[in-house]
C-alpha positions in Angstrom: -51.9 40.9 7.7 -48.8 41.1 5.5 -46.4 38.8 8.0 -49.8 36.2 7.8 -50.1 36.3 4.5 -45.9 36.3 4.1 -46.3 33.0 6.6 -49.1 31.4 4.6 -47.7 31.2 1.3 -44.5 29.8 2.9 -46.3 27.2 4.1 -48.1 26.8 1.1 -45.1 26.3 -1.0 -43.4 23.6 1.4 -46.2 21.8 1.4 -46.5 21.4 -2.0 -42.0 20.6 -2.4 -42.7 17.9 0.2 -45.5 16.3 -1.6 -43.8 16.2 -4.8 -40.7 15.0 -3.3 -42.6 11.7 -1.6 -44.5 11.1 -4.4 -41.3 11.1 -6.5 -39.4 9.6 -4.3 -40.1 5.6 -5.1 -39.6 6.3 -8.6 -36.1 8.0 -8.1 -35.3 4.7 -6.5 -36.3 2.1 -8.9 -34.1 4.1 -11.2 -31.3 3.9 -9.0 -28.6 1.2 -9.7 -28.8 -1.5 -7.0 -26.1 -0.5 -3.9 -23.8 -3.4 -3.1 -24.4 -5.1 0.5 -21.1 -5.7 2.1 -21.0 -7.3 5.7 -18.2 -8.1 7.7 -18.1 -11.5 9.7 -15.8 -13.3 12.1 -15.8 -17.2 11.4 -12.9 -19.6 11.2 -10.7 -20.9 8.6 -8.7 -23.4 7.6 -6.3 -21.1 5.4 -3.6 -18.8 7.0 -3.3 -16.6 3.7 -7.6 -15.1 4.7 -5.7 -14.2 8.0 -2.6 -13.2 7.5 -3.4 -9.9 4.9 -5.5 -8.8 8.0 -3.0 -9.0 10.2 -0.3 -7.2 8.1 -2.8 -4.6 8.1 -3.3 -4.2 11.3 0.6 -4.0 11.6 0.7 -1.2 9.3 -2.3 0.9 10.9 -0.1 0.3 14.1 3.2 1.2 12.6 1.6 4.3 11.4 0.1 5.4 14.6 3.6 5.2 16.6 5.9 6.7 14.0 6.1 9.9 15.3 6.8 8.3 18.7 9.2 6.1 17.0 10.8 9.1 15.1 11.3 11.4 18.2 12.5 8.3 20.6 14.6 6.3 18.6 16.4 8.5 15.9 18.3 12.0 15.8 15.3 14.1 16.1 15.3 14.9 19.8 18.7 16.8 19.9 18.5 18.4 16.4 14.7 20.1 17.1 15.7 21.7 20.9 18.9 22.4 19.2 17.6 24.7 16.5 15.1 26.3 19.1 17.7 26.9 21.8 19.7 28.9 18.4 16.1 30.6 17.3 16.3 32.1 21.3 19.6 32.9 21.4 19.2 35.1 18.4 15.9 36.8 19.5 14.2 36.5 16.6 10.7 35.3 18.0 9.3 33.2 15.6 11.7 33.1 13.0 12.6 30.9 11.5 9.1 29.3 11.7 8.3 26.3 13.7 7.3 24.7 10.2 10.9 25.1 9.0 12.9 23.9 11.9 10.6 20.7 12.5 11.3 20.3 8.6 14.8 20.8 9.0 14.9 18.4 11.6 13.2 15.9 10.1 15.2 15.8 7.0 18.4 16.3 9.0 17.4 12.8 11.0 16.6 11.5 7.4 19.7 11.8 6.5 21.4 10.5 9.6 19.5 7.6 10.1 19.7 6.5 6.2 22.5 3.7 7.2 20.4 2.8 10.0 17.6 2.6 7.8 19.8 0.6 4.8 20.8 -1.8 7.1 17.1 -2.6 8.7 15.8 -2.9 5.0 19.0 -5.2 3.8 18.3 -7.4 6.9 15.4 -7.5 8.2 12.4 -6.3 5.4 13.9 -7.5 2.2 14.7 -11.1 3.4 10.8 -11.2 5.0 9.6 -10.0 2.2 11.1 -12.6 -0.4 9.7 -15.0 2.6 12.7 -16.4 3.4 12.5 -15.1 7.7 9.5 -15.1 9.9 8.0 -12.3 11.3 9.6 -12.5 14.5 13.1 -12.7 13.4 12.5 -10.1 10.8 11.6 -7.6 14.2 15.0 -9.1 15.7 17.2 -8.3 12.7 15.2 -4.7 12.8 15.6 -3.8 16.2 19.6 -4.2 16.2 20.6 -1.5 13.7 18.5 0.9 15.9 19.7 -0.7 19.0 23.1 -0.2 17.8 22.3 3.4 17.1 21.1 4.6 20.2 23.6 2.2 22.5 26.4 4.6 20.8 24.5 8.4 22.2 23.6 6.9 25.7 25.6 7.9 28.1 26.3 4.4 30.4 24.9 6.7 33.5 21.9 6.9 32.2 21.6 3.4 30.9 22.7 2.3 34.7 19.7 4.6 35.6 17.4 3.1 33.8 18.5 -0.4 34.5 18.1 0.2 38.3 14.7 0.8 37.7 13.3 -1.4 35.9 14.5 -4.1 38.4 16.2 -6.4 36.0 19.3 -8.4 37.0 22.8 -6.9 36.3 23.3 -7.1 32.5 26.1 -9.0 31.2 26.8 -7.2 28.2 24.3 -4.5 26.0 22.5 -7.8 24.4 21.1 -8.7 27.8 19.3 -4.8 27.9 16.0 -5.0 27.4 14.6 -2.3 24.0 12.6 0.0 25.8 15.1 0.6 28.8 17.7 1.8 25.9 15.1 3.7 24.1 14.1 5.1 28.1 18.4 6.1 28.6 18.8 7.3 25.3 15.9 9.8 25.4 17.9 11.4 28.3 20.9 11.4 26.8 19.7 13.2 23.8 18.1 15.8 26.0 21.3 16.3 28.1 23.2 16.4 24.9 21.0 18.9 23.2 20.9 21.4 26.6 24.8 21.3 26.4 25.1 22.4 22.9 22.6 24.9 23.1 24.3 26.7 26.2 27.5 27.1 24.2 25.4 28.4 21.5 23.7 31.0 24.0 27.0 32.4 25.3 28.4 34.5 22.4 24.6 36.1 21.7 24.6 36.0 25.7 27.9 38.3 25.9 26.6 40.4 23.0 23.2 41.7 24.9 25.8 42.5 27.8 27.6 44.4 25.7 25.0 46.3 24.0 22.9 46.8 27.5 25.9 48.4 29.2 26.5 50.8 26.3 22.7 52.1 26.1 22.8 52.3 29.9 26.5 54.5 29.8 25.1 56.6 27.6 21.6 56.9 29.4 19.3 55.5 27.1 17.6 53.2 29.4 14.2 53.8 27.5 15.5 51.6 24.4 15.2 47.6 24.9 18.9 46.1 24.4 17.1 43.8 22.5 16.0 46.1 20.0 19.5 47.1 19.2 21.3 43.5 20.0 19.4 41.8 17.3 21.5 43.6 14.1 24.6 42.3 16.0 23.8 39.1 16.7 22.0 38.6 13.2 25.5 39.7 11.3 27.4 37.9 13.9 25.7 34.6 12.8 26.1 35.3 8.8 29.6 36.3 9.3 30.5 33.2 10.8 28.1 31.1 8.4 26.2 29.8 11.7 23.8 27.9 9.4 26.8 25.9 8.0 28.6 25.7 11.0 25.8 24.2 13.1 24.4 21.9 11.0 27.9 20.7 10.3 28.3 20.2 14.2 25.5 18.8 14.8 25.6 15.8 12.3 29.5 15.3 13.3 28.2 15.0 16.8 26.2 11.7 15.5 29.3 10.0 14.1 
């Protein structure tokens, strides 16, 4: 009898919120201020300006989706993130430094490699289409060359053959007569040849000092202690003696020029 009764006034008491809140409802709403109707329409126009801030946004939304494509494909990034994970192994540190800082590294490293890149597309290409003075299209032509120029001088001519070959294109005259995304396709290559390089000469120092460390634990018969355990000191004061940091970074942005 006690659940029932429990059950009954429940019921008895949402009934009651339910008819005061319809009852009160219509009043609640002729106090509300009135809610603007927007509706959006396709119809035609005789004035470019109602088109043209739509399609600039449109350009933007589309710019925005493929920047991190963009970033990683066409600038520095490629080589400086496997880079600093190829050094992160070598030292056998797990997960430090976090992935956070060496994306963040990376991208401000590429930020500050690409700047004259990044000058030169804004002196030609956006400023001048801005003030009106180039079209669209040759605003995207004067763009494109910096960047072209940019990756042209990382690809190795190998891979830009390679790449040619594929796409079935006639035998280029000279780099003007490549087609954008076959360069973008080479120098992706390049950068991931380039980055696998470094980071092997990288591993061998850390690489002889685990040897070293593993045939001294195993001499004096402490097989039961990783190498790595002990390595790690080592390689860590190895890597602050020789300011690796400094060093690296140095390399890796004279390596660009």
């Amino acid at each position: 009898m006690r659940r029932y009764d429990i059950y009954k006034k429940c019921f008895g008491i949402f009934l009651v919120v339910s008819v005061c809140f319809f009852v009160s409802a219509p009043v609640l709403a002729a106090n509300l201020p009135p809610l603007p109707n927007i509706t959006v329409s396709v119809g035609e126009t005789d004035n470019p300006e109602n088109v043209s801030v739509l399609l600039q946004v449109m350009f933007l939304l589309t710019i925005l989706s493929l920047a991190p494509s963009i970033v990683v494909m066409m600038t520095s990034f490629t080589r400086l993130a496997i880079v600093f994970s190829l050094v992160r192994h070598a030292l056998g540190t797990q997960q430090m430094p976090p992935n956070q800082i060496l994306i963040s590294l990376s991208l401000l490293l590429t930020f500050f490699l690409m700047t004259p890149v990044f000058n030169e597309v804004n002196s030609m290409a956006l400023q001048p289409y801005l003030a009106e003075e180039i079209s669209q299209d040759a605003a995207m032509d004067r763009a494109v060359k910096p960047l072209r120029a940019f990756m042209l001088k990382q690809t190795r001519k190998k891979d830009l053959s390679l790449f040619v070959d594929i796409s079935g294109s006639s035998k280029p005259q000279n780099y003007d007569d490549i087609s954008t995304i076959v360069i973008m396709s080479a120098f992706v290559i390049s950068e991931l040849k380039t980055a696998f390089q470094i980071g092997f000469v990288i591993y061998i120092p850390f690489l002889v000092i685990d040897m070293v460390v593993a045939s001294v634990l195993l001499s004096m018969g402490m097989m039961m202690l990783p190498p790595i355990i002990v390595s790690l000191p080592f390689k860590l004061m190895l890597f602050v003696l020789i300011d690796g940091w400094n060093l690296m970074v140095g390399s890796m942005i004279k390596s660009f020029l």
